[in-house]
Backbone bond lengths (Angstrom), bond angles and torsions (degrees), N, CA, C in turn:
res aa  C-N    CA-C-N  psi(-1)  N-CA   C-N-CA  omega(-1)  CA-C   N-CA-C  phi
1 X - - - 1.470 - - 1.522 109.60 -
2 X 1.374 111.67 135.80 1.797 109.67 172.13 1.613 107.97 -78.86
3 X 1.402 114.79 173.81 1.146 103.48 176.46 1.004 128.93 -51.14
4 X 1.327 134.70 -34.39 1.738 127.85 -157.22 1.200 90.90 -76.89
5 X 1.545 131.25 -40.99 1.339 126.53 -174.31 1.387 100.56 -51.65
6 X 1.292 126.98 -63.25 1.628 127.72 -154.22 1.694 95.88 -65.39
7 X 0.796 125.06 -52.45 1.738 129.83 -176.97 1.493 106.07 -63.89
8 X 1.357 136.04 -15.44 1.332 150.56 177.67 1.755 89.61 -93.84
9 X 1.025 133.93 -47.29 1.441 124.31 -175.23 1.696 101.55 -70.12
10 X 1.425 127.54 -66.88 1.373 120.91 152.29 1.307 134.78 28.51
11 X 1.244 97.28 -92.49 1.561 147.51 167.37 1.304 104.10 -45.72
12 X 1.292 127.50 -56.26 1.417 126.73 179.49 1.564 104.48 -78.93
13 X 0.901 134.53 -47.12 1.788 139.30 170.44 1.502 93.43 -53.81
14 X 1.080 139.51 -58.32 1.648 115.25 -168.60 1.787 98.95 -68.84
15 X 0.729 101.60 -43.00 1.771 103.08 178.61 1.397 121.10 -35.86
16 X 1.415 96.36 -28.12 1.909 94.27 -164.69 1.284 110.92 -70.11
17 X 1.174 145.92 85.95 1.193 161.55 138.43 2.031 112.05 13.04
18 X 1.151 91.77 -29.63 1.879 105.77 173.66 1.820 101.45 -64.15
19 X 1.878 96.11 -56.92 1.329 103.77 -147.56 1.625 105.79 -91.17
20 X 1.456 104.51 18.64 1.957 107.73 168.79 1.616 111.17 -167.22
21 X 1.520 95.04 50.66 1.839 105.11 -158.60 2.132 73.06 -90.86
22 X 1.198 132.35 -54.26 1.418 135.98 -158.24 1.651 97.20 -68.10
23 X 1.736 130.11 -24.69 1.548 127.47 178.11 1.757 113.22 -95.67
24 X 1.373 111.44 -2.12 1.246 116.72 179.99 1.753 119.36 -91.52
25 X 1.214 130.40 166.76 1.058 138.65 -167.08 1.403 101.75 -154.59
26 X 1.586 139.34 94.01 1.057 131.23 -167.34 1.992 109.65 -106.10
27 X 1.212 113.41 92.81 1.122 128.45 -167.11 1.572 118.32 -39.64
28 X 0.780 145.71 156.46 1.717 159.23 -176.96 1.321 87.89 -107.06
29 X 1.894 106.17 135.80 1.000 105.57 165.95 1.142 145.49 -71.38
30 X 1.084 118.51 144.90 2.402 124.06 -175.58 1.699 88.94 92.83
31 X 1.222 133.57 -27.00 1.309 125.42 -177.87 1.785 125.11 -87.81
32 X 1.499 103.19 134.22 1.414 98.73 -173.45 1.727 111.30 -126.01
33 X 1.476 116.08 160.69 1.657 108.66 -177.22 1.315 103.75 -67.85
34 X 1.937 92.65 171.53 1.884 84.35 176.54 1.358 102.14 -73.61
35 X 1.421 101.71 177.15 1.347 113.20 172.23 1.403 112.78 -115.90
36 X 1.365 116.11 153.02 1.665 128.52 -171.54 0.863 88.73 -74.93
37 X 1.499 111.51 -71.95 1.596 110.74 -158.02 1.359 125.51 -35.64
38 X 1.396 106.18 -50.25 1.924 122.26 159.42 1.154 129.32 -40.47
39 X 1.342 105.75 -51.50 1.627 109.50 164.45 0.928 134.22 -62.88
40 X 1.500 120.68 -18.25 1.346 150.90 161.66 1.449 118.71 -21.99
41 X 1.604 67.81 -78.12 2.249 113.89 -178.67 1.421 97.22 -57.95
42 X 1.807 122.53 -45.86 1.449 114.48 -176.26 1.078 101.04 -72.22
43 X 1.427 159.24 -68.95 1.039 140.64 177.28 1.513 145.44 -24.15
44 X 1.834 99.04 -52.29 1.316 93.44 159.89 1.795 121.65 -79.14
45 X 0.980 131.33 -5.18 0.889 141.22 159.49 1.601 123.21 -44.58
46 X 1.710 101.18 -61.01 1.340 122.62 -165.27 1.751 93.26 -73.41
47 X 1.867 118.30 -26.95 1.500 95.63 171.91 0.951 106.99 -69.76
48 X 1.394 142.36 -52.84 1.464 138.94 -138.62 1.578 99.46 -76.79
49 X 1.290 109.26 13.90 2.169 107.15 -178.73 1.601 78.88 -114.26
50 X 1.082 110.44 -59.50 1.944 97.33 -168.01 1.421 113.02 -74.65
51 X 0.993 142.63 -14.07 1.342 156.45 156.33 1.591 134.49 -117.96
52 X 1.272 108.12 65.92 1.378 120.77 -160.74 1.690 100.34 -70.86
53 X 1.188 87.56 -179.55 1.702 92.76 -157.99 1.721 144.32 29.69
54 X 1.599 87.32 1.44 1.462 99.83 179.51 1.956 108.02 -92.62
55 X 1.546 103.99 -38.81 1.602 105.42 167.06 1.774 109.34 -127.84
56 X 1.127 132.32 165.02 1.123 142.04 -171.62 1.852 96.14 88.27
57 X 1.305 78.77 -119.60 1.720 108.16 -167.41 1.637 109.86 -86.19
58 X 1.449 111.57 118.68 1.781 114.94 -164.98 1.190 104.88 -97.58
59 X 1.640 115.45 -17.86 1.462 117.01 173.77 1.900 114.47 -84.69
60 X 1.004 115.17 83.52 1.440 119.84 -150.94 1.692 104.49 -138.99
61 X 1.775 125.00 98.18 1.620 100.83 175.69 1.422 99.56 -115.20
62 X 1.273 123.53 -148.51 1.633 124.12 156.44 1.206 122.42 -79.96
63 X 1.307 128.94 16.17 1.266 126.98 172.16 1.455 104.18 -100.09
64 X 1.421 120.67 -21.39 1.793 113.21 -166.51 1.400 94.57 -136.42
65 X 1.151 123.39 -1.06 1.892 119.75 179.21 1.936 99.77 -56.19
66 X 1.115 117.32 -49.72 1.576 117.62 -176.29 1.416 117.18 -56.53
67 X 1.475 108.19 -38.88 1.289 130.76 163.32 1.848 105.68 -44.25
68 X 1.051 114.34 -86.99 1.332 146.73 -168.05 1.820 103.82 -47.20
69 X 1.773 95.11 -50.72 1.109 89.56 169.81 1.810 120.95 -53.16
70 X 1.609 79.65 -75.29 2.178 82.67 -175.22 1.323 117.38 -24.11
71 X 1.814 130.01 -36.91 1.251 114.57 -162.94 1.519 101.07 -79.82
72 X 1.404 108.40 -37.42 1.499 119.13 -176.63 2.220 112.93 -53.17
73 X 0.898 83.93 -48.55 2.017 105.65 164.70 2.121 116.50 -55.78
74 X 1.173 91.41 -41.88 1.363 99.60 -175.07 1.803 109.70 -76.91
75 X 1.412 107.57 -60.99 1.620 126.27 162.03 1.388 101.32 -42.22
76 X 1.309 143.39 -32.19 1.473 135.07 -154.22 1.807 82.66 -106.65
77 X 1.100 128.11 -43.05 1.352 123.62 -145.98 2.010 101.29 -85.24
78 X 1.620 108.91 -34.34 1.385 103.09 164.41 1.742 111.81 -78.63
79 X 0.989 111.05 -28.66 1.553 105.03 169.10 1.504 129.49 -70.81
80 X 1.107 104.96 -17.99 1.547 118.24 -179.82 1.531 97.29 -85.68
81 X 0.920 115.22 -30.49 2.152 121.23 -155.23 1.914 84.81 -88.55
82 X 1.058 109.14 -40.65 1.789 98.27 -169.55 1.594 111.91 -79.44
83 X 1.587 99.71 -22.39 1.559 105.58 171.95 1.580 114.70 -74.42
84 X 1.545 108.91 -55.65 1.245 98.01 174.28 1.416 138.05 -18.63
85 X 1.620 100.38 -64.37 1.355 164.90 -169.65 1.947 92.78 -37.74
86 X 1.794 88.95 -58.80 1.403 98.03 -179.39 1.274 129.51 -78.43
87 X 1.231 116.56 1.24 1.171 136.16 -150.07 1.412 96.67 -124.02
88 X 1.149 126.61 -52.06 1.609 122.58 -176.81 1.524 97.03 -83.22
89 X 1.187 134.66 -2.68 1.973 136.26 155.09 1.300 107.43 -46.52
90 X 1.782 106.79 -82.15 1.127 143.98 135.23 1.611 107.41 21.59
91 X 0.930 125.09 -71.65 1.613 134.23 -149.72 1.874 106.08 -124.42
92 X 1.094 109.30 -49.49 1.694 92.31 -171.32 1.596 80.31 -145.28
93 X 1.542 91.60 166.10 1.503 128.81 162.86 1.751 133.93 -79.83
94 X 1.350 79.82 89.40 1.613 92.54 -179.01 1.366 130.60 -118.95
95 X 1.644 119.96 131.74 1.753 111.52 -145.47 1.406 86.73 -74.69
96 X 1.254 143.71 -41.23 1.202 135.29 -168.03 1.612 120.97 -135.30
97 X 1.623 84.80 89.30 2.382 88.51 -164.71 1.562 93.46 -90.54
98 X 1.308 137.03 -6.71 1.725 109.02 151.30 0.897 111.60 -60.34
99 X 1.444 138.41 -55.11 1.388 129.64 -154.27 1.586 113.68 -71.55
100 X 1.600 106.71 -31.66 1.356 96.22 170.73 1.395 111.77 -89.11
101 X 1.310 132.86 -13.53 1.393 120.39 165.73 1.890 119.43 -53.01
102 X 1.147 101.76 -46.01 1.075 119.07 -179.31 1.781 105.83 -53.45
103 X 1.812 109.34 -50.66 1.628 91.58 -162.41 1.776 86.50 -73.03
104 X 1.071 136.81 -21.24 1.434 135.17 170.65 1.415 117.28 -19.77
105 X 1.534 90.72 -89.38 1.352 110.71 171.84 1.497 122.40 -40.32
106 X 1.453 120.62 -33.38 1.269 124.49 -173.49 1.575 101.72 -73.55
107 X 1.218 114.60 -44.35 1.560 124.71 -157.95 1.748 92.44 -73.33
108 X 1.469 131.06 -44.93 1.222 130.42 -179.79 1.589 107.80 -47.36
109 X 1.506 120.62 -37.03 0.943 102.14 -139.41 1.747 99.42 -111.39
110 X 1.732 115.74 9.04 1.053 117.85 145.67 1.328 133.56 -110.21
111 X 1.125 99.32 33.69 1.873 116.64 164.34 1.408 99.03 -120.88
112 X 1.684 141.26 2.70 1.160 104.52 172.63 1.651 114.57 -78.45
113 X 1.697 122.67 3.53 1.851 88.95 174.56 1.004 102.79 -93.74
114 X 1.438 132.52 1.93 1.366 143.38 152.24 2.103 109.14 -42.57
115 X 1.239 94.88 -59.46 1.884 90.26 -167.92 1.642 90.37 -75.02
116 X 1.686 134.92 -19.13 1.105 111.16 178.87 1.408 139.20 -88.31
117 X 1.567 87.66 -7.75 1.582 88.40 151.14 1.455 142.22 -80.51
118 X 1.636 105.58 -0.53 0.893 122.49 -164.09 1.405 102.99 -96.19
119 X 1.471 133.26 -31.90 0.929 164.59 172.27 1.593 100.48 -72.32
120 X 1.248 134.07 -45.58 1.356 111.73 -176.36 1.758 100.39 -91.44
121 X 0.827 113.00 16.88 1.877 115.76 171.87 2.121 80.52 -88.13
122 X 1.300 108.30 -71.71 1.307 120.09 -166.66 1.760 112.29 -26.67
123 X 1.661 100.17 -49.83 1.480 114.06 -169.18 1.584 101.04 -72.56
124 X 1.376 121.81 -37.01 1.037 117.17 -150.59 1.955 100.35 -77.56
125 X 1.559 107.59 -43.19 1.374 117.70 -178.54 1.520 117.09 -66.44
126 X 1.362 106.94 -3.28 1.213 110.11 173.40 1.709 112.18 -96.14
127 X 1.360 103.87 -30.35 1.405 119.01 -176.01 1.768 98.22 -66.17
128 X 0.512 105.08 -20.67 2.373 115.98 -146.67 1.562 68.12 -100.87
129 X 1.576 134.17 -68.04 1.780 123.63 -129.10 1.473 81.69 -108.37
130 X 1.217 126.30 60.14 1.795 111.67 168.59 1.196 98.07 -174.37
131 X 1.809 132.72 77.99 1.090 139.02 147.13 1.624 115.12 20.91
132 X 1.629 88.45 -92.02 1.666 103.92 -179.85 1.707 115.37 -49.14
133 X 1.055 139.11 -15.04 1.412 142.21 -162.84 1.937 90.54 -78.87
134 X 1.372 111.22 113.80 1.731 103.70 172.23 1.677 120.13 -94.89
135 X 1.527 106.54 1.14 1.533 109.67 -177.05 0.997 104.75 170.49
136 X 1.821 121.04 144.87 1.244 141.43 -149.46 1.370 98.16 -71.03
137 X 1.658 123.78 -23.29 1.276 127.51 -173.90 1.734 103.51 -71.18
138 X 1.730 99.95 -50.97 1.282 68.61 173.09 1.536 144.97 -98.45
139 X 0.922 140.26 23.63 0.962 164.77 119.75 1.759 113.19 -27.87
140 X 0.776 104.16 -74.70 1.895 108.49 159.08 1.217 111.30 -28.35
141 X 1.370 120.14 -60.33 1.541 131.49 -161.34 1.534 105.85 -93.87
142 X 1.390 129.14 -23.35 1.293 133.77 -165.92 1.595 116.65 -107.44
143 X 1.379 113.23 -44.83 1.623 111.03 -137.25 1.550 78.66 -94.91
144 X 1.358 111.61 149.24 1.628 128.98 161.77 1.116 118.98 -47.73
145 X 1.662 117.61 -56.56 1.273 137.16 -163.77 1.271 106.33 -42.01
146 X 1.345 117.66 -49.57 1.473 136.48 -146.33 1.622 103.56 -101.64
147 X 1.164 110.95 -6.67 1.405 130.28 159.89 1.612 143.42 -53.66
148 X 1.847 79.81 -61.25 1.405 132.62 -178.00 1.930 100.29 -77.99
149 X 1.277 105.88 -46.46 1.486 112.30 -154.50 1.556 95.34 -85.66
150 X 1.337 118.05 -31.96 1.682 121.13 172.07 1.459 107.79 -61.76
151 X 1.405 108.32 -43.92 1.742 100.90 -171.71 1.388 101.43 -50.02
152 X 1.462 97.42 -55.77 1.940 105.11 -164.75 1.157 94.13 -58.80
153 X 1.362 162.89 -34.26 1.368 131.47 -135.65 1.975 104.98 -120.22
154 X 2.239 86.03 -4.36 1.461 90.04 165.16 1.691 107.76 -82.21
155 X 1.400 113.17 -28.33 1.264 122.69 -166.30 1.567 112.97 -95.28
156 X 1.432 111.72 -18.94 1.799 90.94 167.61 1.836 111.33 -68.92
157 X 1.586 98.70 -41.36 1.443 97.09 174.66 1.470 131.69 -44.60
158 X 1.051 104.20 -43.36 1.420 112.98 173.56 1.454 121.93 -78.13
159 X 1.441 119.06 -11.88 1.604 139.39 154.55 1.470 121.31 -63.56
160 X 1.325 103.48 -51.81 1.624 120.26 171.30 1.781 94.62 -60.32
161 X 1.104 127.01 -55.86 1.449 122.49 -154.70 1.385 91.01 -77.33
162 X 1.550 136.30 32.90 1.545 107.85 -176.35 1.210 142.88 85.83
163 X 1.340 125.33 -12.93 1.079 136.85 -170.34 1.448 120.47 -87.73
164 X 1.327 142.81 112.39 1.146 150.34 -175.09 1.428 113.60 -69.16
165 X 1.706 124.12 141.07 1.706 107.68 154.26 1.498 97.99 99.60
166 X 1.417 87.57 -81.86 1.726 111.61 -148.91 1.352 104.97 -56.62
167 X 1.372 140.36 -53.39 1.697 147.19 150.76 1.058 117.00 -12.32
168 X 1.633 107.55 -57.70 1.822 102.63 176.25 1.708 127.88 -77.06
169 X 1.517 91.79 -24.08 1.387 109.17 172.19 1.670 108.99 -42.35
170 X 1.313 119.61 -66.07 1.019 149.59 -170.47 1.310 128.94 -47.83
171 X 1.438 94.31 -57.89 1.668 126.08 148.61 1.599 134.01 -46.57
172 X 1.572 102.23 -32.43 0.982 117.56 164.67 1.612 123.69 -76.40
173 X 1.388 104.01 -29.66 1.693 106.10 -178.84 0.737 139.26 -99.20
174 X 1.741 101.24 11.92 1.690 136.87 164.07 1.731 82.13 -93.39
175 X 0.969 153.18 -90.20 1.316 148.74 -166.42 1.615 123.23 -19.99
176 X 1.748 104.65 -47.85 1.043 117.93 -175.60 1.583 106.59 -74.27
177 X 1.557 114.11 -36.72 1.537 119.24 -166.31 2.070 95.60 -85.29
178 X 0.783 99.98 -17.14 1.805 93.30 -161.04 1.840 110.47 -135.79
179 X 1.070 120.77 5.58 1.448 131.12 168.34 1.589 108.19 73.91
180 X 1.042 121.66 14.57 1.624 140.18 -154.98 1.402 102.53 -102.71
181 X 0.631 148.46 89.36 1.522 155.47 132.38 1.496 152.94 0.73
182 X 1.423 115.00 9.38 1.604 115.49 -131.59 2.069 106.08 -101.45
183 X 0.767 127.31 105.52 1.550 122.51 179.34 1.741 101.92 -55.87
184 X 1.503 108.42 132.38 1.341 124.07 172.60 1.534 100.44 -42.34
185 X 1.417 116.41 -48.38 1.376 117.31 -157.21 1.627 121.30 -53.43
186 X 1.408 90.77 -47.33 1.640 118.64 172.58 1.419 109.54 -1.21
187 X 1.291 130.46 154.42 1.715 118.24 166.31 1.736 98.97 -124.05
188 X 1.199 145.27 101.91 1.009 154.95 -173.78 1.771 118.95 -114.69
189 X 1.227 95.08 137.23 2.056 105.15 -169.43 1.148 107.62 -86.20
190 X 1.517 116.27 176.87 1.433 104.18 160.10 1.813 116.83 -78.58
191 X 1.547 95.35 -163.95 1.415 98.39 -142.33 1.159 162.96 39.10
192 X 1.267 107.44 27.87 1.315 111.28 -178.43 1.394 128.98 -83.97
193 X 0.970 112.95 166.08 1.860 107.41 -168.22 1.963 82.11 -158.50
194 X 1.904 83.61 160.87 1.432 104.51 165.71 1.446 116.90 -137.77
195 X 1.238 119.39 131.48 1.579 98.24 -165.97 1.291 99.47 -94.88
196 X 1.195 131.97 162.92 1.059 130.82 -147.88 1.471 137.77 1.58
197 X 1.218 124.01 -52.46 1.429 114.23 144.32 1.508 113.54 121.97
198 X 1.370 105.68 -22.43 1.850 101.29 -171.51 1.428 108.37 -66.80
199 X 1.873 107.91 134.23 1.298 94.24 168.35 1.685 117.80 94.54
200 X 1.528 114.81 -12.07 1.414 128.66 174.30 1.790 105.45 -85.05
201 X 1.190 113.00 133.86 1.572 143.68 -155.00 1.123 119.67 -136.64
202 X 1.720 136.29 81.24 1.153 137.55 -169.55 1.629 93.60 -119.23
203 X 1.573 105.08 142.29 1.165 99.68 -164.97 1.507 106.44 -120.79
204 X 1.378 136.37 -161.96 1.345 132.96 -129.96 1.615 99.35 -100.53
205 X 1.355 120.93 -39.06 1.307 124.48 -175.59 1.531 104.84 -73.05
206 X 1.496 120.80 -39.70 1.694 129.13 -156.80 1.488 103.70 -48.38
207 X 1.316 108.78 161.77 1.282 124.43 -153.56 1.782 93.05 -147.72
208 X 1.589 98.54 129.33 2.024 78.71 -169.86 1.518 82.36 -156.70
209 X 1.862 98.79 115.01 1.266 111.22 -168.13 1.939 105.45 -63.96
210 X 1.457 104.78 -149.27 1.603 108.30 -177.32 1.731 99.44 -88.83
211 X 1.586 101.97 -179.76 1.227 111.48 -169.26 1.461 142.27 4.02
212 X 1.601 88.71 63.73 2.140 100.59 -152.60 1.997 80.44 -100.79
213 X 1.348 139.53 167.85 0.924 160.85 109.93 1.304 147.47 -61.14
214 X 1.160 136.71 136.88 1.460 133.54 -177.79 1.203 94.55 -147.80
215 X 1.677 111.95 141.35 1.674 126.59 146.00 1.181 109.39 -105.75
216 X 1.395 116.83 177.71 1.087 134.10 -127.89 1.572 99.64 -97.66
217 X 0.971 131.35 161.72 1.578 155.37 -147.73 2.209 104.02 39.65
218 X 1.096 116.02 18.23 1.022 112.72 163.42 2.005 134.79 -45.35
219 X 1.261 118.91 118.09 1.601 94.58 -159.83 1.858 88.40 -119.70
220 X 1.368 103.88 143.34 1.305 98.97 -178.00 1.378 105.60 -113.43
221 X 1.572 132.12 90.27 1.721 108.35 -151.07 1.229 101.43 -128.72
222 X 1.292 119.79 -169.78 1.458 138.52 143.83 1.432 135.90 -62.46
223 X 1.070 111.65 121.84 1.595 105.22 -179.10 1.529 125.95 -65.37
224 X 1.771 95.29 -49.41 1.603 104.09 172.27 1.707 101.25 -161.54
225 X 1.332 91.51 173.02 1.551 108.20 -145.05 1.635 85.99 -125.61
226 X 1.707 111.11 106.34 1.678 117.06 174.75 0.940 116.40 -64.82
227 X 1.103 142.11 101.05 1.953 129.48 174.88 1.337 142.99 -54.03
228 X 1.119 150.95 152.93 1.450 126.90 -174.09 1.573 109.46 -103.50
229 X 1.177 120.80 -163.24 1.440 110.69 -174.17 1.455 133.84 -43.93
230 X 1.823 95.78 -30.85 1.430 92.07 -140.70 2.273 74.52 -127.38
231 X 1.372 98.49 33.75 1.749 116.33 163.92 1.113 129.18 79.18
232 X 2.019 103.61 0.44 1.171 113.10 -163.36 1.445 113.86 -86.16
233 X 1.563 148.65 130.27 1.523 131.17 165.44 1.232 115.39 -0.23
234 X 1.606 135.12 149.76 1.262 125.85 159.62 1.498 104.78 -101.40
235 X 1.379 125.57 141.57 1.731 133.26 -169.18 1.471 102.15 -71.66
236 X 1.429 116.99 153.86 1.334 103.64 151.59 1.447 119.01 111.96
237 X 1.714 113.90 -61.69 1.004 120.76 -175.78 1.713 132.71 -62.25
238 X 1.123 121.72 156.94 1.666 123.08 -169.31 0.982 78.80 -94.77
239 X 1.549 96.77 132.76 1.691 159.16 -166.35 1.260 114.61 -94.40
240 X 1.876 83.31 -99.16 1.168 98.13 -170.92 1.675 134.63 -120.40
241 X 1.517 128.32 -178.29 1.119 125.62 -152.68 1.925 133.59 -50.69
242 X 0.683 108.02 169.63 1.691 106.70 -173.33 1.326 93.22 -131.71
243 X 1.226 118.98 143.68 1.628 142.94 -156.58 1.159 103.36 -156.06
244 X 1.976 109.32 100.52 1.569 89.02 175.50 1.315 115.46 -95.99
245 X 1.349 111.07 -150.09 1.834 117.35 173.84 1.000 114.65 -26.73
246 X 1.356 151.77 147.64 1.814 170.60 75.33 1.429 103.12 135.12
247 X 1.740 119.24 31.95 1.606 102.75 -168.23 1.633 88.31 -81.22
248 X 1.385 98.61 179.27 1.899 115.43 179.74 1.652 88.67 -156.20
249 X 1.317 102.06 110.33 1.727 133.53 153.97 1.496 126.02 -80.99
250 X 0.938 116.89 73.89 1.362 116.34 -168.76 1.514 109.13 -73.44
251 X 1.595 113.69 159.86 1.240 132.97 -148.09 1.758 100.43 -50.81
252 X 1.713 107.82 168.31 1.268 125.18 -170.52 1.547 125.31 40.96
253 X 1.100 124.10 2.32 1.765 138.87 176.98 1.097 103.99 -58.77
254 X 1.185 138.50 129.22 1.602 153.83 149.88 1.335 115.68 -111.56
255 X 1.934 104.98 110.88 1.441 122.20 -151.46 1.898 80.26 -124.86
256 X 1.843 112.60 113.73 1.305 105.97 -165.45 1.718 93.22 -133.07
257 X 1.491 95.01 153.35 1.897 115.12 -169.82 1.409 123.40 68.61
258 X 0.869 122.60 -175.57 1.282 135.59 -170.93 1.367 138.88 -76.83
259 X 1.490 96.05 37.53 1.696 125.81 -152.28 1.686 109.48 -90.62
260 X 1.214 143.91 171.70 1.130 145.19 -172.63 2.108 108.06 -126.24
261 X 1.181 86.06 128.63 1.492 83.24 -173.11 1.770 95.04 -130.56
262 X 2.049 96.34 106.80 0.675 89.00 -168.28 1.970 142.24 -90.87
263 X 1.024 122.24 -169.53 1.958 115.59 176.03 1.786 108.31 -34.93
264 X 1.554 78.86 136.93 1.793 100.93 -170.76 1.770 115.77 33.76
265 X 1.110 121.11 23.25 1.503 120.09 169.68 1.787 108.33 -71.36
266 X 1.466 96.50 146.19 1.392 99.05 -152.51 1.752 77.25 -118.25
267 X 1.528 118.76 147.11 1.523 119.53 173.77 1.842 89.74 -127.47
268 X 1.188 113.50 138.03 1.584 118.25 171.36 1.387 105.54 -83.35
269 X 1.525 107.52 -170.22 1.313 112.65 -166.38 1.438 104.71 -85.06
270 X 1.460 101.87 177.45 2.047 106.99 179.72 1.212 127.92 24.30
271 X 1.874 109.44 46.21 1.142 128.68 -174.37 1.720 105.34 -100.69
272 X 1.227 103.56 158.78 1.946 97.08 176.17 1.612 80.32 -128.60
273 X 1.588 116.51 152.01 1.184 125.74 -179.44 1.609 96.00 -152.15
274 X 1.444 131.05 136.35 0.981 146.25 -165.54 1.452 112.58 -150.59
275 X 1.308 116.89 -5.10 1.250 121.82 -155.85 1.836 112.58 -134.72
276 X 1.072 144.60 138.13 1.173 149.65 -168.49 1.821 105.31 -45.60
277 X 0.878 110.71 123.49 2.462 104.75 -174.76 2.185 88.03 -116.17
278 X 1.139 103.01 122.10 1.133 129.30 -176.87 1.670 109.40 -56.00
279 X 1.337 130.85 152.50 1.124 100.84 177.92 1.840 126.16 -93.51
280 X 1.427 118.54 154.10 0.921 126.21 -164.70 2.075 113.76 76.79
281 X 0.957 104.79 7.98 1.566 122.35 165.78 1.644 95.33 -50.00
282 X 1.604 86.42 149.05 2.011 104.75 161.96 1.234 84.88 -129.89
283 X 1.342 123.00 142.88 1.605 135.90 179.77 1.735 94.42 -149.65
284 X 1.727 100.44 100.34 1.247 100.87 179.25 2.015 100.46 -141.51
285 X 1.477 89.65 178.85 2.114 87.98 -160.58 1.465 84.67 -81.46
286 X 1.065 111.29 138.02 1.650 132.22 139.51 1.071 143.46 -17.79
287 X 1.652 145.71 55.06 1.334 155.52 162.06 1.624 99.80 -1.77
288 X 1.447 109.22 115.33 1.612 132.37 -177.89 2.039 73.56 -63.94
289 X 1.743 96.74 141.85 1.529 112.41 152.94 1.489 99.88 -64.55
290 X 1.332 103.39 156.91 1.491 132.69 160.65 1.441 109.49 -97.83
């Protein structure tokens, strides 16, 4: 065969509808996927409302922040409504996904001084538990953690409200930008902080009371995965660990299943924990005898 032939055979092999029916997504018409790029823009967007002058617009005082804000709120609120929009296409059958995109978007966007208070517990415990940190600004502007922990806490909200896709999307591009890990699903308190952060893994069921800590390569996982008849995972079920009030996990620890880790218990580093830690526990490795 000459080339056109072989590239004409190709062409017909990607075609077969058998052999990429499970990688395809065959769109409904007028409807399109979300877009990254969009979510992007909503994201940075959604900082520059909870953290003004730190992203968006730097020229920002109390005389024009209200200003600055509204336009910043309005731009986020038609961009959020077309994402939704695509996203509830995307995933389920709904006679009318503007209209619920729309009360979506609306409802997001009067809980954000809601996530920002939640977020300045976040900034602040990071500021207090990190020596080197010289001001809340920077920390705002610098640290990953606080990066990572904004995406999620834009994206559980928007999980709680229903929203398909778009949560993990989100979640993911705090992961990709900052090595951070965090499932939308997660249920997380205030104060939390991560110290440094690369490589930390909280997973979809976890439950992580207030002012808990983690360093970095921390994994919060599943132990094992029940199958259903026919061998596949079963969906749904609680996983993984629960962390209440003031614990501190220090780096490389893998704390796995559906275990309880309890108030101010402290776990050391390159620990494996599988098992319920009492509260106010120290669970650290063992000094070889001499």
């Amino acid at each position: 065969m000459n080339s056109s032939e072989v590239i004409t055979e190709a062409i017909r092999q990607l075609s077969d509808y058998k052999q990429f029916k499970t990688l395809s997504h065959q769109q409904k018409e007028g409807t399109l996927l979300p877009s990254v790029d969009v979510l992007e823009e909503i994201v940075r967007l959604t900082r520059s409302i909870l953290f003004p002058g730190y992203f968006g617009r730097s020229a920002i005082d109390r005389h024009t922040i209200k200003y600055h804000i509204g336009v910043s709120v309005e731009e986020l609120y038609h961009l959020l409504t077309e994402q939704i929009m695509a996203g509830l296409c995307f995933s389920t059958d709904i006679e009318e996904p503007k209209a619920k995109a729309i009360d979506i978007a609306t409802q997001f966007i009067t809980h954000l001084p809601c996530i920002r208070e939640r977020l300045a517990t976040d900034v602040e415990a990071t500021y207090i538990g990190d020596p080197a940190s010289k001001s809340f600004g920077e920390v705002i502007f610098c640290y990953p953690a606080i990066r990572a922990i904004s995406n999620y806490r834009i994206a559980h909200e928007l999980l709680e409200l229903g929203v398909p896709l778009i949560p993990r999307i989100i979640t993911e591009m705090a992961h990709s930008e900052t090595g951070i890990d965090i499932h939308p699903g997660a249920t997380i308190g205030n104060g939390f902080t991560i110290d440094h952060g690369t490589g930390v893994v909280i997973g979809e069921t976890a439950i992580i009371g207030n002012n808990v800590k983690l360093y970095q390569g921390v994994t919060l996982g599943a132990k094992s995965f029940p199958l259903d008849e026919n061998g596949k995972p079963i969906k749904g079920i609680l996983r993984h660990p629960i962390l209440e009030d003031d614990v501190i996990i220090y780096s490389n620890s893998t704390i796995l299943g559906r275990i309880t880790i309890g108030k101010g218990a402290i776990i050391g580093g390159n620990i494996w924990v599988d098992q319920d830690v009492p509260p106010g526990a120290r669970i650290v490795q063992s000094r070889p005898k001499k």
